[in-house]
Every structure is written in structure tokens, then in C-alpha cells.
C-alpha positions as CSV (number, residue, x, y, z in Angstrom):
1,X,-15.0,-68.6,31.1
2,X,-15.6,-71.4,28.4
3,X,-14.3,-71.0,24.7
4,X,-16.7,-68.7,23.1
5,X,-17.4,-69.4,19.1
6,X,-16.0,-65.9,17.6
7,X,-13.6,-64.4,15.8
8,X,-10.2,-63.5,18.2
9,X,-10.8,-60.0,16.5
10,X,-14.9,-59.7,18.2
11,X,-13.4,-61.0,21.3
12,X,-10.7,-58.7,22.0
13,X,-12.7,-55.6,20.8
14,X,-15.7,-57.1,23.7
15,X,-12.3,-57.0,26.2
16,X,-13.2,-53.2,26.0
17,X,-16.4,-53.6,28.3
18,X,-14.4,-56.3,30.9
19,X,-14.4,-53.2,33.2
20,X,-18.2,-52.6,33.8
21,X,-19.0,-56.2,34.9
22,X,-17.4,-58.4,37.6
23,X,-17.1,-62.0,37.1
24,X,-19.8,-63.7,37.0
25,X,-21.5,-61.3,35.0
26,X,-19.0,-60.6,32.4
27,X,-18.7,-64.5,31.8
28,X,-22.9,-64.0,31.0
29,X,-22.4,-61.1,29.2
30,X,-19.9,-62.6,26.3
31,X,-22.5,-65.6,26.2
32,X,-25.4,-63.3,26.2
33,X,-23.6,-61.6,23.1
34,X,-22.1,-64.2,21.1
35,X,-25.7,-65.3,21.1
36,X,-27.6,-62.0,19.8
37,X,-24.6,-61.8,16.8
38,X,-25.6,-65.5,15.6
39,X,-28.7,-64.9,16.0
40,X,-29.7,-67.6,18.8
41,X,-31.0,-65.4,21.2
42,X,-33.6,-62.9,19.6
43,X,-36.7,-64.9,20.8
44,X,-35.3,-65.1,24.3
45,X,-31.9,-64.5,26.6
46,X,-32.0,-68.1,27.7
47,X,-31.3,-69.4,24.2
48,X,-27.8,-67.7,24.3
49,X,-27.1,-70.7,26.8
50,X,-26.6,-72.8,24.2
51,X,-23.2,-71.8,22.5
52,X,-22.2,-72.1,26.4
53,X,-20.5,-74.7,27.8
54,X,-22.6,-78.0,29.6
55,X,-22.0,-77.1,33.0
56,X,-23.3,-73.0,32.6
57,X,-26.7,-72.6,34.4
58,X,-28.8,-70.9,31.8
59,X,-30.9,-69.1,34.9
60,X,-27.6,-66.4,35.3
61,X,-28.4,-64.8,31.9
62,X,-32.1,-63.4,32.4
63,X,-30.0,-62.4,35.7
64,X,-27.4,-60.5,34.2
65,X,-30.2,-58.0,33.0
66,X,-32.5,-58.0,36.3
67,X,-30.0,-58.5,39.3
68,X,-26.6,-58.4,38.8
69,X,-25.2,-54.8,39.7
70,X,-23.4,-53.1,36.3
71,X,-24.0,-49.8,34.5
72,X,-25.8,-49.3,31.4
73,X,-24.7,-46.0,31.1
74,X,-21.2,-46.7,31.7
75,X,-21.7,-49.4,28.7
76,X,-22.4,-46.9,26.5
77,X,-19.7,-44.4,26.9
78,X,-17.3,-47.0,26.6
79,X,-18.7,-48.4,23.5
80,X,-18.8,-44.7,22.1
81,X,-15.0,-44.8,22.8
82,X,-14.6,-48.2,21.1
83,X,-16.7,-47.0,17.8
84,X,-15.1,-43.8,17.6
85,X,-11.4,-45.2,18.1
86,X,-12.1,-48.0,15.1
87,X,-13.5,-45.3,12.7
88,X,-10.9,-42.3,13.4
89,X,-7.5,-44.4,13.7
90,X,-5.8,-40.9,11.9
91,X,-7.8,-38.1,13.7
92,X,-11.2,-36.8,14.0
93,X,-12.7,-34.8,10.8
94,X,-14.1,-31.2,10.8
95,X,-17.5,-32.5,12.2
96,X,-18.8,-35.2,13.6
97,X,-22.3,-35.8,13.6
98,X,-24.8,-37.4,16.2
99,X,-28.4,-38.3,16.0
100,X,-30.9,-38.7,18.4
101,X,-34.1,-40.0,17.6
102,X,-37.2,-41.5,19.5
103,X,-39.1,-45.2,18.8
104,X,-41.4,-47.3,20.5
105,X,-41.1,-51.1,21.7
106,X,-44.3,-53.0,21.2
107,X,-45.6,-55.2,24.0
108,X,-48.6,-56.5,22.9
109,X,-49.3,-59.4,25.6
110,X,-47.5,-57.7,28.4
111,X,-49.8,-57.2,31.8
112,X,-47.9,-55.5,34.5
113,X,-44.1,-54.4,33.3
114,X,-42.6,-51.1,34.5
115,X,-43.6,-48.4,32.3
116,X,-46.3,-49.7,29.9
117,X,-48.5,-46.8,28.3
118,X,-50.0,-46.8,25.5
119,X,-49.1,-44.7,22.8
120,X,-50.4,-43.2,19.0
121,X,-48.9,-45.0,15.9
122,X,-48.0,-42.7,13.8
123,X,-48.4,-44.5,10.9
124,X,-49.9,-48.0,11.5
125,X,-49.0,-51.0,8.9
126,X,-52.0,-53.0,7.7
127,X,-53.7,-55.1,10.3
128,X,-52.0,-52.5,13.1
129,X,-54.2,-50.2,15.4
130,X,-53.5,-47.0,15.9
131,X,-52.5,-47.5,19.4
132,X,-49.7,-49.5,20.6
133,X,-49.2,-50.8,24.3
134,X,-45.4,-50.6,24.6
135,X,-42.6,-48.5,25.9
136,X,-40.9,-45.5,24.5
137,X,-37.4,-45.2,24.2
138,X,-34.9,-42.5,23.1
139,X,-31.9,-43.7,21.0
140,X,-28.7,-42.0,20.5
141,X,-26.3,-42.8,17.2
142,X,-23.1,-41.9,15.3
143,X,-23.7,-41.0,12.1
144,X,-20.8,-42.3,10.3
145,X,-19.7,-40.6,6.6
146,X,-18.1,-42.9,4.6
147,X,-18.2,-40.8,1.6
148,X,-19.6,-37.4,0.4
149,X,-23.0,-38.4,0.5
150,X,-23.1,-41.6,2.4
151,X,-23.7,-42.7,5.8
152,X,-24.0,-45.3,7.9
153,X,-25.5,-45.0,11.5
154,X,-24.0,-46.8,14.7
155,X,-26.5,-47.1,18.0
156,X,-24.6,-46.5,20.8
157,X,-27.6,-47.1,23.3
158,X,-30.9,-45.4,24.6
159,X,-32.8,-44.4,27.7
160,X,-36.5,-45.4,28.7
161,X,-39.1,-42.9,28.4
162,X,-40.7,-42.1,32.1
163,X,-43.9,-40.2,32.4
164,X,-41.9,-37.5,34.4
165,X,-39.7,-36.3,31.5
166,X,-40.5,-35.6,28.3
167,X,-38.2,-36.4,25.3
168,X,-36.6,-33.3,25.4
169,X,-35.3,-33.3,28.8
170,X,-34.3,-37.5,27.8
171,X,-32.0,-35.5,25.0
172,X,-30.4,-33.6,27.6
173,X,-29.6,-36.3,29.8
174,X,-28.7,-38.6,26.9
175,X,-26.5,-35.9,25.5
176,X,-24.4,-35.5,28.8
177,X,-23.5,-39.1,29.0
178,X,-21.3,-39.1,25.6
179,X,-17.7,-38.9,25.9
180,X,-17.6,-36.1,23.2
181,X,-14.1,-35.4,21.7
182,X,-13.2,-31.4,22.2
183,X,-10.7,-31.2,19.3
184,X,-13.9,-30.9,16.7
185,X,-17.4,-30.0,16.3
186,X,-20.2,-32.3,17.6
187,X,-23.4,-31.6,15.9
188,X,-26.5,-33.6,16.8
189,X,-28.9,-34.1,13.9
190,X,-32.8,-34.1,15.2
191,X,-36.0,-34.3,14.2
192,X,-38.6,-31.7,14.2
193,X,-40.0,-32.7,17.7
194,X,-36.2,-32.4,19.2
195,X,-36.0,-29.6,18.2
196,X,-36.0,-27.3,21.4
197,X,-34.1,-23.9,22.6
198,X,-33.4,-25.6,26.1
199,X,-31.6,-28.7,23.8
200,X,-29.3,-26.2,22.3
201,X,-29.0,-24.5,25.5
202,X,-27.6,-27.6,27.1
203,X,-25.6,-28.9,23.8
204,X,-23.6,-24.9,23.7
205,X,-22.7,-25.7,27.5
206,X,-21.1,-29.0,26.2
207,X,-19.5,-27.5,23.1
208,X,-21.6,-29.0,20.5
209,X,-24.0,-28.1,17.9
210,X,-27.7,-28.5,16.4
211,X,-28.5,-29.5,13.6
212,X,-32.2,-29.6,12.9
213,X,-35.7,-29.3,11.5
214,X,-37.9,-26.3,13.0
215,X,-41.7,-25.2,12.9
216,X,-43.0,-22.7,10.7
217,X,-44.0,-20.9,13.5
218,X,-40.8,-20.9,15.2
219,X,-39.6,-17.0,15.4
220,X,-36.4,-15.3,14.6
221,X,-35.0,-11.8,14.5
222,X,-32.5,-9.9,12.1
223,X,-29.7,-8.6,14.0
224,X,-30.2,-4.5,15.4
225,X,-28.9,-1.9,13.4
226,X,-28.8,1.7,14.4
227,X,-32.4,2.6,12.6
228,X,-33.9,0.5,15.7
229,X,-32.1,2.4,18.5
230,X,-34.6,4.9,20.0
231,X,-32.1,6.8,21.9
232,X,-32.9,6.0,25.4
233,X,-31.0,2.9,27.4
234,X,-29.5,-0.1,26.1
235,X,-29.0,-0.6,22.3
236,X,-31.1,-3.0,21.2
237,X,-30.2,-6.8,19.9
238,X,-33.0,-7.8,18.1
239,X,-34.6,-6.1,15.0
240,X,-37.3,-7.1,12.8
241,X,-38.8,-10.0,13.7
242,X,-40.0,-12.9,11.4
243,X,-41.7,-16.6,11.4
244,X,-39.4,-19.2,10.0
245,X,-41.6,-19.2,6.5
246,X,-41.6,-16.1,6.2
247,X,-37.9,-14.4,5.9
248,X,-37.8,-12.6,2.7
249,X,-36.1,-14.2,0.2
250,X,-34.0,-11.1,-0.6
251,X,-32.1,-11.0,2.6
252,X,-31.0,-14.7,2.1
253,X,-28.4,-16.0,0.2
254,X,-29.5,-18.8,-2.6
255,X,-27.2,-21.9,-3.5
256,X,-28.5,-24.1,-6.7
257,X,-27.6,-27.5,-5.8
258,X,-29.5,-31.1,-6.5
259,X,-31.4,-31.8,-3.1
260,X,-31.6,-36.1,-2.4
261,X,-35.2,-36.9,-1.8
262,X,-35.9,-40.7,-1.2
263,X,-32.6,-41.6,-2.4
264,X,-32.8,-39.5,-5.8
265,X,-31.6,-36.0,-6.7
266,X,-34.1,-33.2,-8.1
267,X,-32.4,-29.6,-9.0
268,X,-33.7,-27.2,-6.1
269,X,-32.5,-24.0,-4.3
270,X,-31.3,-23.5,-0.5
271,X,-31.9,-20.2,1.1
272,X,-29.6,-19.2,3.8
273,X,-29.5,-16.7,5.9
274,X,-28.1,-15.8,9.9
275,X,-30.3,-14.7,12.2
276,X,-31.1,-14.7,15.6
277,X,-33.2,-16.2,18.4
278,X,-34.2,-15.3,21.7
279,X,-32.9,-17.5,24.4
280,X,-30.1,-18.5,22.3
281,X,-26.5,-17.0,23.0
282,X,-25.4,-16.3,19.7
283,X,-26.7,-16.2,16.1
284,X,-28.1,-19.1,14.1
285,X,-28.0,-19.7,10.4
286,X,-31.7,-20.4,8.7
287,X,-31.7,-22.9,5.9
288,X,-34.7,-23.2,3.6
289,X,-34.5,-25.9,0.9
290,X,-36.9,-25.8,-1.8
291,X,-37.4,-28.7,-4.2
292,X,-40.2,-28.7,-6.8
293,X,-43.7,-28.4,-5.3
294,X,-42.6,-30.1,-2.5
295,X,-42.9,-28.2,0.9
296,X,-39.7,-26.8,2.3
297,X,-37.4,-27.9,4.9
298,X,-36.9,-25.1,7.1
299,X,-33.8,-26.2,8.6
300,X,-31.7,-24.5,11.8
301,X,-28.0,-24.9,12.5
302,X,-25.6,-23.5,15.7
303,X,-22.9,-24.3,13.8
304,X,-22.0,-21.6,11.4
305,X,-18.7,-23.3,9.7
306,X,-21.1,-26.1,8.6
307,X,-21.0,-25.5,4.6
308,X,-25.0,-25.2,2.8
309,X,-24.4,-28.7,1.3
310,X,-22.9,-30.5,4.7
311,X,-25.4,-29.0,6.6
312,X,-28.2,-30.7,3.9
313,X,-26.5,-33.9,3.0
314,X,-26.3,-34.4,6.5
315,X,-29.8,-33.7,7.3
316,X,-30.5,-35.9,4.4
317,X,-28.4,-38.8,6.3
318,X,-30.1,-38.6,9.3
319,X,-32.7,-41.0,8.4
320,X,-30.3,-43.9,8.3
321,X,-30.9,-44.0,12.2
322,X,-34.5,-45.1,11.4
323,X,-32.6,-48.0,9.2
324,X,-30.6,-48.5,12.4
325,X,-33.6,-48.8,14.5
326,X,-34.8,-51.4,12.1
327,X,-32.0,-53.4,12.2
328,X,-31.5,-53.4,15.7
329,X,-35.4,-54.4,16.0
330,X,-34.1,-57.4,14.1
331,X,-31.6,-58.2,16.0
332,X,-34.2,-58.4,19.3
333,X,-34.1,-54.8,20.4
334,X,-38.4,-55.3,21.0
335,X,-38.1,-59.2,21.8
336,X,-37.3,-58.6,25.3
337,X,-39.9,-60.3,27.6
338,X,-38.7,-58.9,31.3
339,X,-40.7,-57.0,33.7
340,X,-38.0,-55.3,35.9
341,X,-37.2,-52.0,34.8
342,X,-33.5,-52.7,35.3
343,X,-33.8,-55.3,32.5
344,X,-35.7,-53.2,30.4
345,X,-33.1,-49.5,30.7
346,X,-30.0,-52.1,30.5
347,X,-31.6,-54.3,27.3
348,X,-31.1,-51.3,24.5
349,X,-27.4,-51.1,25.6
350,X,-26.7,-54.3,24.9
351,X,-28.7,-54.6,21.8
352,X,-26.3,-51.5,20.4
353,X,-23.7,-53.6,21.3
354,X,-24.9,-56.0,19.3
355,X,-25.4,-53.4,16.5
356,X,-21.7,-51.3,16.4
357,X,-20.1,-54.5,16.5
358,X,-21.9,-55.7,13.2
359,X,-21.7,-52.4,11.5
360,X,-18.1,-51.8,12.5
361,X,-17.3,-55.5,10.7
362,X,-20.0,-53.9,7.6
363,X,-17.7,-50.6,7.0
364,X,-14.5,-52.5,7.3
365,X,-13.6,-50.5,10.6
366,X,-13.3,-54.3,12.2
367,X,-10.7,-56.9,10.0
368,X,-12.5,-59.8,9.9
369,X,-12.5,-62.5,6.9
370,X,-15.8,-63.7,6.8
371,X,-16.8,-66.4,4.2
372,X,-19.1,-64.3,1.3
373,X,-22.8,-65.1,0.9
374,X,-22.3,-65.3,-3.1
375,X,-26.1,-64.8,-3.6
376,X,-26.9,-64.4,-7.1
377,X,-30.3,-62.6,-6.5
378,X,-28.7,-60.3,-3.5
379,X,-25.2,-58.6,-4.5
380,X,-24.9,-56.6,-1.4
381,X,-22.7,-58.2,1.7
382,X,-21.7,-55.2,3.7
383,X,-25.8,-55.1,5.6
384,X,-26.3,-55.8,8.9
385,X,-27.9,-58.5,8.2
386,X,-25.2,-59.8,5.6
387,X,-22.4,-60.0,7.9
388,X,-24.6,-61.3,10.7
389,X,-25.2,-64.5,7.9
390,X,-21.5,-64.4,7.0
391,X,-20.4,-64.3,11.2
392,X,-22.9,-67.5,11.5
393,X,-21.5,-69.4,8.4
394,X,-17.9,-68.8,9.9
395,X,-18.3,-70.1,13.1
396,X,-20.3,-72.9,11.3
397,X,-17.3,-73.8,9.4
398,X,-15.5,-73.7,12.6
399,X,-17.2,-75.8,14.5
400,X,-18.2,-78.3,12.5
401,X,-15.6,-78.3,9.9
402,X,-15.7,-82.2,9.1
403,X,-19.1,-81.5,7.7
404,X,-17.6,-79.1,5.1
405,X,-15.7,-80.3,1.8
406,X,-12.3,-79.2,2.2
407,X,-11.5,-76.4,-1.1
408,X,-9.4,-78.1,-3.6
409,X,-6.0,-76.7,-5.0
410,X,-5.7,-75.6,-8.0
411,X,-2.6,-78.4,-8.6
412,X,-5.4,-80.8,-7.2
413,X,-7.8,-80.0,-10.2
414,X,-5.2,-80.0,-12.5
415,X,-4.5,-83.1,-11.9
416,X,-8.1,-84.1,-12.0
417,X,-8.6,-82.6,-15.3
């Protein structure tokens, strides 16, 4: 394999993946990559060719997606390993938090690729129809805490939707595919749609936790006591019975605390209380957050050492994956063109690839000295997108560093002066 235009710090973290590919593949792979981190191949694979050597025939890279034999799957757990290692050096914390979340890949001039349906925009942008031709896919990411009450989210890959699941069921697979640590507690953060009895079923079997939004429909019990025993048979588990909106207040326990709602903080109230649910093994706690006039989350946790303001903050934090999303759309996550379905499944791996590596350099997680952007009019240099701009203009310098002034000493302008 040729001299590839990175870092020695990007390259030996991409020595992690050597394993899943053999040869000739893994010598298209770092090409393929190198090119989606400077930005040469969003519009198409083939591009990536050029930051390869003359002799490379560009025709192996759309290969690598559609022919060659490696795993996807076995992609992602090793890049799970890779992110967790760089953001834990000293040990795991208390919890670690997860997020899966669902998005759709528009394919507006596509005619006959695998697993085309049309599906309802939820909320259309102007000059958008309502219905998109595309496919759907199911993400999975780390939410990363760098502080109290910030986080950062790290894709770690994603599975197709197929007509024969549903996105439940895509959890569960996606779920058992993670290397998840056992010295802490995993909790996966969803969304109101995720949010399913057989999910937390399948994440108690696995030793993990959920974290998420719930109907106001969705039913819970009190715990027995002796007033419901009748006398005959088994004592009962489940007492009263309530919807999720409607557990009195009085049997709840209220914190005060300032909710964040679209990046602000409004004085509110969080109602907590543990419960039960049928199907599930053991009790759940029932968080209801009220802020102003605003309609309340009605939030449901597994994990009972999760604290009333982790358990919110953390909810609240959730919605960086749809940041993530957007960034890795960027970065050509919906620019893909093939119509083999082992092009398509094995094209969201590599684009959260792509993604972890940039955000690992953005948290600091990855040493790198980049060359700063210095922008007047945009302070902040620790985006995606930033260090993408900052990773071009150093290999620029590298490269072609007899087009750039050399910096001058400060003896030099001294002397000047």
C-alpha cells in the first residue's frame, strides 16, 4: 500500500480494523477513508482514487463495497472498542449511555436498488413532498459526556430497514452486536417509537438499561399490598392500576430543578415515582417532567440508580444523535449511488467510521495538532466540520509545502524591525 496523506496518529488508530479485510481490500479501504475525511469522496467512492497512488485502479473501490467479502458488523464492534478505549483510558463511569435512533436516506433518482420504499416525511423542508423514495436505516451511537450537561454523540454504524422487521426488532438485533462492557451500566436512550416492552426485554437479558419516552396510554401498576389479597391462591403483584398521565401526583416524589429546553433552562418540577409493568421483570421508575405550559415528558427508566437529574439531562442529550445524523449526512452518509444491498448495509459503517474518527480528534480523545481555522466570524474549532477543514489544511501544508510561506522567527522579525 502507497503513502496515504494523514496524520501517523489517524493511521495507526485505522490499524485497528486491519483484521476485517484482507489485502486488497484493506489497501481500498484506507484510500476509500482518507478520502471521505478530506472530503474528496462525498459525491462518489471513485473520487477517493485520487489521493492514491498512479498505478491504483480506481474500479476496486466501488468493489470494496459490492464484492469483496468483509463484515460490516464486525466493523462496528471493533470501532465501538476503538471509541470506547480513546474516551475511558482511566475506567468506565457509573453509566454509559447509548442511543439508537431511526433516519431515512433520500434516493430521489434511484429506479431499481434493493430496498427502495417510499416513506412519510415527517416534517418536509420547503420545496420537499411529504413522501420520500429512500431507504430507512437504524443508527446506533455513544453518547459521550464531556461535562455535567454536555454531550457529544459518536455513530458507531447502523442496519438497513427490511420490510420483514420492524424497527423494534432492528433494536434488538442492533443492540446484540455491541461489545458492551459488564463492569457498568449500559442504558440506551430512545425515542418514543423505540420505546417497546420486548426492547427492554432483550436489553435486561444483556445487562443493560432503558432509558426512554413512553405513551400516555402506556399502563403501569403500584406494587400489591395486603388490602389487594383476597385470600384465595397466590398473592397478588400488581395493585392499582394507572395510565402514564395519570399517576397521582401525591404518590410521587417532586424535585424542583431547571429543565433545558432547546438549549435554555426554565424552572420546572420532575415527578418520580416506581412502579410496575406487566411483562417486565422488575420495577420501573416513572418520571414526569413538567415545564411551564408545555406538555410533559413522561419518561421511563430500568435503571433505578440513575439520579432524577441524570436520568433528564441525559434524555435532554439524546438529541445530539440527530446532530450526528446530520453530520454524517454531510460527510456522504445519503450520497451513496450503489444498487447492491451489500453496498448499501456496508456504506453506514464506513461513514461512522468516518464520523468517530472526526469526533474523537473534536473532544481531544485523538492528539492531533491540526493548524486552527482562525475565523473571525466563526470562533468554534472543535465541529465536525472544523476539524474536517483543519485535517484538509494539514495535509495541504504537507503536500504542497513549497506553496506555503515558511513562519518567521521571532529573532527573524526582530531583525526586520
Amino acid at each position: 500500500m502507497g503513502s496515504t496523506p494523514l496524520p501517523p496518529e489517524l493511521l495507526q488508530c485505522l490499524q485497528v480494523f486491519r483484521p476485517v479485510f484482507h489485502a486488497a481490500s484493506w489497501e481500498s479501504f484506507v484510500y476509500l477513508i482518507t478520502g471521505l475525511l478530506l472530503g474528496q469522496a462525498q459525491a462518489g467512492v471513485v473520487r477517493a482514487s485520487l489521493l492514491a497512488p498512479l498505478g491504483y485502479n480506481w474500479r476496486r473501490l466501488p468493489d470494496l463495497l459490492r464484492r469483496h467479502r468483509w463484515s460490516g458488523r464486525r466493523l462496528m464492534v471493533l470501532l465501538t472498542q476503538l471509541v470506547l478505549l480513546l474516551l475511558y483510558p482511566h475506567g468506565f463511569p457509573a453509566h454509559l449511555f447509548w442511543v439508537v435512533d431511526g433516519t431515512y436516506l433520500e434516493k430521489m433518482y434511484a429506479q431499481a436498488i434493493d430496498d427502495l420504499r417510499v416513506y412519510y416525511r415527517p416534517h418536509p423542508k420547503t420545496g420537499q413532498n411529504r413522501r420520500l423514495k429512500g431507504h430507512g436505516l437504524l443508527l446506533v451511537a455513544h453518547l459521550y459526556q464531556q461535562t455535567a450537561h454536555r454531550f457529544r454523540a459518536f455513530l458507531l454504524g447502523g442496519l438497513l430497514y427490511l420490510k420483514q422487521l420492524t424497527w423494534v426488532q432492528l433494536s434488538q438485533q442492533l443492540i446484540t452486536l455491541l461489545p458492551l462492557p459488564t463492569e457498568t451500566h449500559n442504558v440506551f436512550l430512545t425515542d418514543r417509537g423505540l420505546t417497546a416492552l420486548s426492547l427492554a426485554h432483550t436489553l435486561h437479558d444483556h445487562q443493560a438499561f432503558l432509558l426512554g419516552r413512553v405513551k400516555r396510554n402506556a399502563v403501569f401498576y403500584l406494587p400489591a399490598t395486603a388490602a389487594d389479597y383476597k385470600g384465595r391462591g397466590r398473592p397478588p403483584r400488581y395493585g392499582q392500576k394507572f395510565r402514564a398521565d395519570a399517576v397521582p401526583k401525591e404518590r410521587m416524589r417532586c424535585t424542583p430543578m431547571d429543565i433545558p429546553i432547546a438549549g435554555d433552562l426554565y424552572p420546572g418540577q420532575v415527578y418520580r415515582a416506581t412502579l410496575l409493568r406487566r411483562g417486565l421483570p422488575g420495577p420501573v421508575e416513572l418520571l414526569r417532567v413538567e415545564v411551564g405550559d408545555l406538555p410533559p415528558w413522561l419518561l421511563m427508566s430500568t435503571d433505578g440508580t440513575l439520579t432524577t437529574d441524570a436520568a433528564v439531562w441525559a434524555y435532554y442529550g439524546r438529541s445530539q444523535v440527530e446532530v450526528a445524523i446530520g453530520e454524517s449526512k454531510v460527510l456522504g452518509l445519503d450520497q451513496y449511488r450503489g444498487r447492491r444491498r451489500a453496498g448499501i448495509t456496508r456504506w453506514p459503517m464506513v461513514i461512522a467510521v468516518v464520523h468517530s474518527l472526526l469526533q474523537l480528534l473534536a473532544v481531544g480523545a485523538l492528539a492531533v495538532t491540526l493548524p486552527r481555522q482562525n475565523w473571525p466570524w466563526y470562533r468554534k474549532e472543535t465541529t465536525v466540520g472544523s476539524i474536517q477543514r483543519r485535517l484538509v489544511h494539514w495535509v495541504a501544508q504537507h503536500l504542497f509545502s513549497h506553496l506555503f510561506p515558511a513562519p518567521q522567527t521571532q529573532e527573524k522579525i526582530a531583525q526586520r524591525a
